[in-house]
Backbone as CSV, one residue per row, in Angstrom:
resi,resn,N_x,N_y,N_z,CA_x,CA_y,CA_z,C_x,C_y,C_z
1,UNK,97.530,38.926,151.135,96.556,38.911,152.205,95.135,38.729,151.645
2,UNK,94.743,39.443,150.632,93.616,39.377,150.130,93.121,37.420,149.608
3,UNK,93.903,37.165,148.807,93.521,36.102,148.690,93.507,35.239,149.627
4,UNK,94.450,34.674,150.986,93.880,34.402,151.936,92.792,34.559,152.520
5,UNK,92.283,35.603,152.799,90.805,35.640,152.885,89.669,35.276,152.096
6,UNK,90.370,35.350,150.584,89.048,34.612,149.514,89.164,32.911,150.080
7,UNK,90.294,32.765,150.047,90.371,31.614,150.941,89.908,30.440,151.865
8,UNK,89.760,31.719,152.912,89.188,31.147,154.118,87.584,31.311,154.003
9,UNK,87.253,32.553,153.313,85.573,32.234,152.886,85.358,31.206,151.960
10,UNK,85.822,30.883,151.138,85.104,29.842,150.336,85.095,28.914,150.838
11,UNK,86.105,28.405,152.086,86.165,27.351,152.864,85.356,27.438,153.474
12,UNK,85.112,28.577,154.530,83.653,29.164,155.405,82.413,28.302,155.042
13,UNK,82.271,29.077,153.902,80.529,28.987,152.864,80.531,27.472,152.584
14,UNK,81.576,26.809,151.882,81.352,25.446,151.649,80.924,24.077,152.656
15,UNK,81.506,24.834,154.199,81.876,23.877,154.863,79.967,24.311,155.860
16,UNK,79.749,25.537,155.871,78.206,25.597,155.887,77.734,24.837,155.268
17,UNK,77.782,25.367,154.147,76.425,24.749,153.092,76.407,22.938,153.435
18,UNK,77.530,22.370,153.674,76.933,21.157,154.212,76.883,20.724,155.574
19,UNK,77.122,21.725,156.206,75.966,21.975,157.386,74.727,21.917,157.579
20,UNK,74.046,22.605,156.842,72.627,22.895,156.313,72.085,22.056,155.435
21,UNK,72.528,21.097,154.848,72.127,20.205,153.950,71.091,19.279,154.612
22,UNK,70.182,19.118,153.989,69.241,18.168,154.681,69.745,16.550,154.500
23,UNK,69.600,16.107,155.072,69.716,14.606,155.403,69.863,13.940,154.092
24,UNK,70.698,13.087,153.848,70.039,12.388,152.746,69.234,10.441,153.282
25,UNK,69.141,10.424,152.379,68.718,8.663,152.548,67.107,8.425,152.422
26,UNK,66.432,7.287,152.720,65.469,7.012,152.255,64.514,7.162,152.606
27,UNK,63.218,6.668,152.571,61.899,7.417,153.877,61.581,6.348,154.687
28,UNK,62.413,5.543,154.861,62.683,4.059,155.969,62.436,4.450,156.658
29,UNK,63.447,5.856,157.171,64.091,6.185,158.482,62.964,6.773,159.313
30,UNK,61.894,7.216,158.609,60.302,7.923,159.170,59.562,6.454,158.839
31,UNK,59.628,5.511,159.146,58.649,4.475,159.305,58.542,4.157,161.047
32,UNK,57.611,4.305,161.760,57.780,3.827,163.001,56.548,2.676,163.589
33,UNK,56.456,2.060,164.435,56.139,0.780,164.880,54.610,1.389,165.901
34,UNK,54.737,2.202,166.208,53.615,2.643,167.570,53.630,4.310,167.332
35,UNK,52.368,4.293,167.854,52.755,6.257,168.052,51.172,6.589,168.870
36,UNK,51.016,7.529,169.757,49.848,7.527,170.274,48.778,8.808,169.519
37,UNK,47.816,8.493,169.457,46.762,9.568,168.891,45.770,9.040,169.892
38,UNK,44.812,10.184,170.096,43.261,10.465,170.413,43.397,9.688,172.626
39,UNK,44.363,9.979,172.793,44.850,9.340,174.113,44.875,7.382,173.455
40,UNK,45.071,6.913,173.402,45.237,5.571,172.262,46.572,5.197,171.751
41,UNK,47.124,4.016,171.779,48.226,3.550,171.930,48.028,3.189,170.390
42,UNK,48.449,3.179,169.141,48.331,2.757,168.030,49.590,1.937,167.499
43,UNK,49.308,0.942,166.971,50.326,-0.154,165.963,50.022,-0.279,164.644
44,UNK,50.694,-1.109,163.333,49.923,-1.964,162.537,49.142,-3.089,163.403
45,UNK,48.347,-3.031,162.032,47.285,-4.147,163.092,46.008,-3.928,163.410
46,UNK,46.080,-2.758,164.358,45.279,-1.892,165.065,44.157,-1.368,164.311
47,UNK,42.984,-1.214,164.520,41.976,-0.367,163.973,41.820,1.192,164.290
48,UNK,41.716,2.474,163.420,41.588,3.154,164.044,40.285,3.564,163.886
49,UNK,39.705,4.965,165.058,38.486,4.965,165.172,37.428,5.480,163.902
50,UNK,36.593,5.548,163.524,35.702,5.625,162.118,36.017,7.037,161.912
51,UNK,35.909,7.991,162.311,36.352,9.258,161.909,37.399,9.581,161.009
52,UNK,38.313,8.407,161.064,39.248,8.879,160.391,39.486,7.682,158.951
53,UNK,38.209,7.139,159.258,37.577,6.975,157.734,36.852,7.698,156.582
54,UNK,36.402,8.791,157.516,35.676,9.594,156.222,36.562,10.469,155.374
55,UNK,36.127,11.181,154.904,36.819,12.194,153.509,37.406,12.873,153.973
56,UNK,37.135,13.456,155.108,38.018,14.694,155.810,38.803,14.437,156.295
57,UNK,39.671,13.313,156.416,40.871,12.326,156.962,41.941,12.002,155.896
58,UNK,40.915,11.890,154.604,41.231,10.715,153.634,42.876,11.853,152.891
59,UNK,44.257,12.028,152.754,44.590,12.788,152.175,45.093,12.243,151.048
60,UNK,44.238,13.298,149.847,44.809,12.831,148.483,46.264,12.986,147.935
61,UNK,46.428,14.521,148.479,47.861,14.511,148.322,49.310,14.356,148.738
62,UNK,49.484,12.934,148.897,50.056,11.791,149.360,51.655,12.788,148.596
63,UNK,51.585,12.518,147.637,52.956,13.025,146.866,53.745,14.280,147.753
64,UNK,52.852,15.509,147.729,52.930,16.564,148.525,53.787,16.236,149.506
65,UNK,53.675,15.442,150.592,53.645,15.232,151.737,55.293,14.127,151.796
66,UNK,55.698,13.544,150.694,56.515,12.437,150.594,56.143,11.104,151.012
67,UNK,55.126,11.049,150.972,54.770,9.484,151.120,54.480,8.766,150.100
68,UNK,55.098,7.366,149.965,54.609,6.504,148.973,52.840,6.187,148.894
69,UNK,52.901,6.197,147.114,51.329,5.882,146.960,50.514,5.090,147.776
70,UNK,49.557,5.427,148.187,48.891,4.016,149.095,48.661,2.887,148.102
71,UNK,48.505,1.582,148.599,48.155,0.740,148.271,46.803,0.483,147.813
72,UNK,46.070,-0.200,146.827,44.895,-0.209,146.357,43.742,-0.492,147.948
73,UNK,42.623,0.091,147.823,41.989,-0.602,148.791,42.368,0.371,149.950
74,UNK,43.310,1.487,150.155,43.998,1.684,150.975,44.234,3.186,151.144
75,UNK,44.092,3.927,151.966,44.693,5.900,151.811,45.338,5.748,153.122
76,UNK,45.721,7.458,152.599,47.238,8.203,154.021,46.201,8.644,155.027
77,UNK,45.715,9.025,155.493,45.064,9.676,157.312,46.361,10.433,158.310
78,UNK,46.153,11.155,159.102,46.673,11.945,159.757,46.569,11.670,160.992
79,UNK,47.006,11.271,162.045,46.964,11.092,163.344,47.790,11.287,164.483
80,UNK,47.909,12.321,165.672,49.064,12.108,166.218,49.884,12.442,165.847
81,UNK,50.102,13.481,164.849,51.311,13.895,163.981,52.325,13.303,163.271
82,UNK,51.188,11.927,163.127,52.211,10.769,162.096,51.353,10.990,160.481
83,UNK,52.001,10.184,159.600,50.788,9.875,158.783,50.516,8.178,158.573
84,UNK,49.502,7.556,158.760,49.132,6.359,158.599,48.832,5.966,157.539
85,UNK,48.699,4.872,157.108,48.490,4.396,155.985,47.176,2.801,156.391
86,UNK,45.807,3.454,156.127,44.579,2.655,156.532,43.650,1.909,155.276
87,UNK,43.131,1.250,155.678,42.578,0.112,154.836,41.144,0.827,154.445
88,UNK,40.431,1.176,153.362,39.439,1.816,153.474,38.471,1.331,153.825
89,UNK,37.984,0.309,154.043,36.510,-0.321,154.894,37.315,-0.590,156.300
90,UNK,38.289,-0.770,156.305,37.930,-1.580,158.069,38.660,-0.326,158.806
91,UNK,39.856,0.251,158.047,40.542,1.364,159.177,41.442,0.916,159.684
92,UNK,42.103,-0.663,159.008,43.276,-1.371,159.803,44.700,-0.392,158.871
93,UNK,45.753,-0.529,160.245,46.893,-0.036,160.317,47.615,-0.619,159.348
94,UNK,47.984,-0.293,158.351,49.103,-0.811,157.625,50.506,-0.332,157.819
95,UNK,50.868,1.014,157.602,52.137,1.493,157.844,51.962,2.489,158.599
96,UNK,52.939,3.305,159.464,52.878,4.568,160.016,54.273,5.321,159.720
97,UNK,54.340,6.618,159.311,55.298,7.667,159.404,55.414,8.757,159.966
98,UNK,56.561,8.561,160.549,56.767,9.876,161.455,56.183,11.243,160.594
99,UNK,55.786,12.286,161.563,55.026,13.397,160.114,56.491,14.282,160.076
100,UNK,57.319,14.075,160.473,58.504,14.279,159.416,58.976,14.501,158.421
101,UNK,58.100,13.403,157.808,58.778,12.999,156.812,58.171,14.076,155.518
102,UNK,57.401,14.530,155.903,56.864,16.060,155.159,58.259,16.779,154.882
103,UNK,59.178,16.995,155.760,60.100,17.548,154.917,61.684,16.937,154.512
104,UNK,61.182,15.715,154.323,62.615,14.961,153.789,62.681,15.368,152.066
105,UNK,63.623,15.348,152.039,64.257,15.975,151.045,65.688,14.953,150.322
């Protein structure tokens, strides 16, 4: 009897633990096309408004967060609970991620 029950727990615990497993796969899956901030319909493309050109927008720690390095010319910004990826003089849209993606794993 006893070992039946070691049994059925290790089956238990195992069959949790990948329950609980976070997702696997790539950070594709948090790339999205539109998302709205500041009442504002946002795309690539799109400019966003100058505020979120200055320093207090600008986030350095890109890594932290799971996002790929920005591109030269280019930082992460926060908007709408995505993170964007903006052009540093003009503020044009390059990529957007779901803010998700903060905890892909």
């Amino acid at each position: 009897m006893g070992k039946t029950k070691m049994m059925l727990l290790s089956a238990l615990l195992a069959t949790s633990s990948v329950a609980f497993a976070a997702p696997q796969g790539g950070i594709e899956k948090y790339e999205i096309q539109e998302f709205v901030a500041d009442f504002t319909k946002f795309k690539p493309g799109d400019t966003v408004p100058p505020m979120y050109l200055t320093e207090e927008y600008n986030i350095k720690q890109w890594q932290a967060r799971n996002l790929p390095a920005p591109d030269a010319g280019s930082h992460w910004t926060y908007m709408g609970g995505n993170y964007v990826l903006i052009t540093d003089t003009e503020g044009k849209i390059l990529k957007i991620y779901d803010g998700e993606i903060f905890y892909h794993r």
